[in-house]
VOBA-1610 file (N, C-alpha, C; in pm, whole numbers, padded with zeros to 5 digits, always signed):
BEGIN
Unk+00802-00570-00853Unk+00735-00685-00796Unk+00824-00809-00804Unk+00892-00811-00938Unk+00930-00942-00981Unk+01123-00978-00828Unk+01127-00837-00777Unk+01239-00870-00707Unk+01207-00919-00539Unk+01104-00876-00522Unk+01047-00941-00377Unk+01040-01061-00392Unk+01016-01179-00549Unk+00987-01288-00505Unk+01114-01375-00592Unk+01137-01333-00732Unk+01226-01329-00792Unk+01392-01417-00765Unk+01459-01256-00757Unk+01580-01325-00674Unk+01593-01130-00598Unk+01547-01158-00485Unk+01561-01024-00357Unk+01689-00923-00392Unk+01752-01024-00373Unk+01909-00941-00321Unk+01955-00876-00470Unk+01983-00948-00538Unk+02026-00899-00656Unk+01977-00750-00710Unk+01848-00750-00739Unk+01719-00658-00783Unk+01753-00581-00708Unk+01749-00602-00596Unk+01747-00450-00467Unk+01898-00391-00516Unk+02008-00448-00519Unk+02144-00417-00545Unk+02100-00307-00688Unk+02084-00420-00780Unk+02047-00293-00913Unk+01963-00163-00861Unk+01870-00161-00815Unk+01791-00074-00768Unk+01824+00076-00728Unk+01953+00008-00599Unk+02045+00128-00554Unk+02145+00176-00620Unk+02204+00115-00724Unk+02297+00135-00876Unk+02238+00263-00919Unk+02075+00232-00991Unk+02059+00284-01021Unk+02008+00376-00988Unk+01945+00390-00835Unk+01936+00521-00791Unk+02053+00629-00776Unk+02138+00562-00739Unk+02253+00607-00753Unk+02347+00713-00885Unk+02308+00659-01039Unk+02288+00681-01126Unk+02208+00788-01150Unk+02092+00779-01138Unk+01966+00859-01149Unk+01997+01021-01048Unk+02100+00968-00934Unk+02081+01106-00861Unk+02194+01165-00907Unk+02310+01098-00953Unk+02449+01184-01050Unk+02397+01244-01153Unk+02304+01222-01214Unk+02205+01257-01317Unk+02154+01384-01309Unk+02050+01401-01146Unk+01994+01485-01167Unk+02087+01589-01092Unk+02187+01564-01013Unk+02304+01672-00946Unk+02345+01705-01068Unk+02410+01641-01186Unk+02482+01706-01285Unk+02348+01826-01399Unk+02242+01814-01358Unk+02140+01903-01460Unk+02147+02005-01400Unk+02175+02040-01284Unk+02192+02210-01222Unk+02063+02227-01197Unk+01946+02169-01175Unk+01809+02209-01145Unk+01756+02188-01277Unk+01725+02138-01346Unk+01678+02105-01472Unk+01607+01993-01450Unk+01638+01910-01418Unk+01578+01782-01398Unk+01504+01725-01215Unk+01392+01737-01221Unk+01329+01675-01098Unk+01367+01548-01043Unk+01283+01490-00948Unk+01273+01353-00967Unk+01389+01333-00834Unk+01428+01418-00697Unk+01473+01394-00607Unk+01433+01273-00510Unk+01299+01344-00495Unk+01222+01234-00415Unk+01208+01135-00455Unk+01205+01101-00602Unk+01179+00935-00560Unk+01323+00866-00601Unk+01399+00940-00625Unk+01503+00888-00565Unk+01529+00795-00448Unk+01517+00903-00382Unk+01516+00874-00263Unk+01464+00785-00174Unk+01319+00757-00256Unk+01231+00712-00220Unk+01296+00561-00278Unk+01327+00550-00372Unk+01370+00409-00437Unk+01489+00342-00337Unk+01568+00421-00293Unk+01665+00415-00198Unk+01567+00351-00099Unk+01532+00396-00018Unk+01466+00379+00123Unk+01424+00215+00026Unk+01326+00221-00048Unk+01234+00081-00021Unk+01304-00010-00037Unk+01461-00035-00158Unk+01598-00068-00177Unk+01625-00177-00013Unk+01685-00043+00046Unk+01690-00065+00177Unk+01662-00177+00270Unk+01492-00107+00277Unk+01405-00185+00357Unk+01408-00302+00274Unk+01375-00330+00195Unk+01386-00466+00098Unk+01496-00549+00152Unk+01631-00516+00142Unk+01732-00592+00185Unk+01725-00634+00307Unk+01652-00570+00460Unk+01631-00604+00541Unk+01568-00703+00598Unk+01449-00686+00506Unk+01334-00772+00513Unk+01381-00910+00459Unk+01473-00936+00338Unk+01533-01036+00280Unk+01638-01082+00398Unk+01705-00985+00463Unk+01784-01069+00561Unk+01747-01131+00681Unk+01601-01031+00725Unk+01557-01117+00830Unk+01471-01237+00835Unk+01442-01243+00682Unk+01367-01354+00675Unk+01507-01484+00659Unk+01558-01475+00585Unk+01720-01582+00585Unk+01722-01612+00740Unk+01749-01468+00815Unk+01852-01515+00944Unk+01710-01632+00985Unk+01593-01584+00980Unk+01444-01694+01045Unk+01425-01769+01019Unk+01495-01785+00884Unk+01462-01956+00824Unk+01577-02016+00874Unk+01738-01966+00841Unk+01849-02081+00941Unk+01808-02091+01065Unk+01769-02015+01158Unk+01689-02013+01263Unk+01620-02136+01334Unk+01511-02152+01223Unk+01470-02265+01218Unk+01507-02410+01217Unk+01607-02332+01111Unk+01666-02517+01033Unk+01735-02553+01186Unk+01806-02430+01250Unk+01899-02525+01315Unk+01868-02584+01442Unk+01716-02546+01463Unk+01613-02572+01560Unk+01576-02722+01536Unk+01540-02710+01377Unk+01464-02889+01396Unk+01589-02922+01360Unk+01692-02922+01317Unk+01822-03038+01357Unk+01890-03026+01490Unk+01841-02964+01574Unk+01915-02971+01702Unk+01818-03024+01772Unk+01698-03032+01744Unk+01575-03061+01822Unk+01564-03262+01753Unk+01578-03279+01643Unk+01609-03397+01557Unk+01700-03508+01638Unk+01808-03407+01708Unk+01926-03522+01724Unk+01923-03574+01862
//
């Protein structure tokens, strides 16, 4: 929760670290250890997270450069 409002980018970065981590993990157990899917799953929302963080940025300069071009 705390990275959607937090600080976005950062959190999501750790996120995929450690999915990343988590899946060297479970490749090195030879089938011993579960837990593919949400891997994966942490990946994907990771992802989408960063997206959502960039399209909201690109919408807010967007803006800004709307009311200062609209301003002058």
């Amino acid at each position: 929760m705390g990275s959607w409002f937090l600080c976005p980018i950062v959190l999501a970065i750790v996120a995929l670290v450690l999915a990343k981590s988590a899946d060297d993990t479970i490749a090195a157990a030879g089938g011993a250890l579960g837990g593919g899917g949400l891997v994966t799953a942490a990946r994907v929302i990771a992802w989408i997270h960063l997206a959502v963080v960039g399209l909201a940025v690109a919408f807010g300069l967007a803006v800004l450069v709307g009311v200062l071009v609209g301003a002058s």
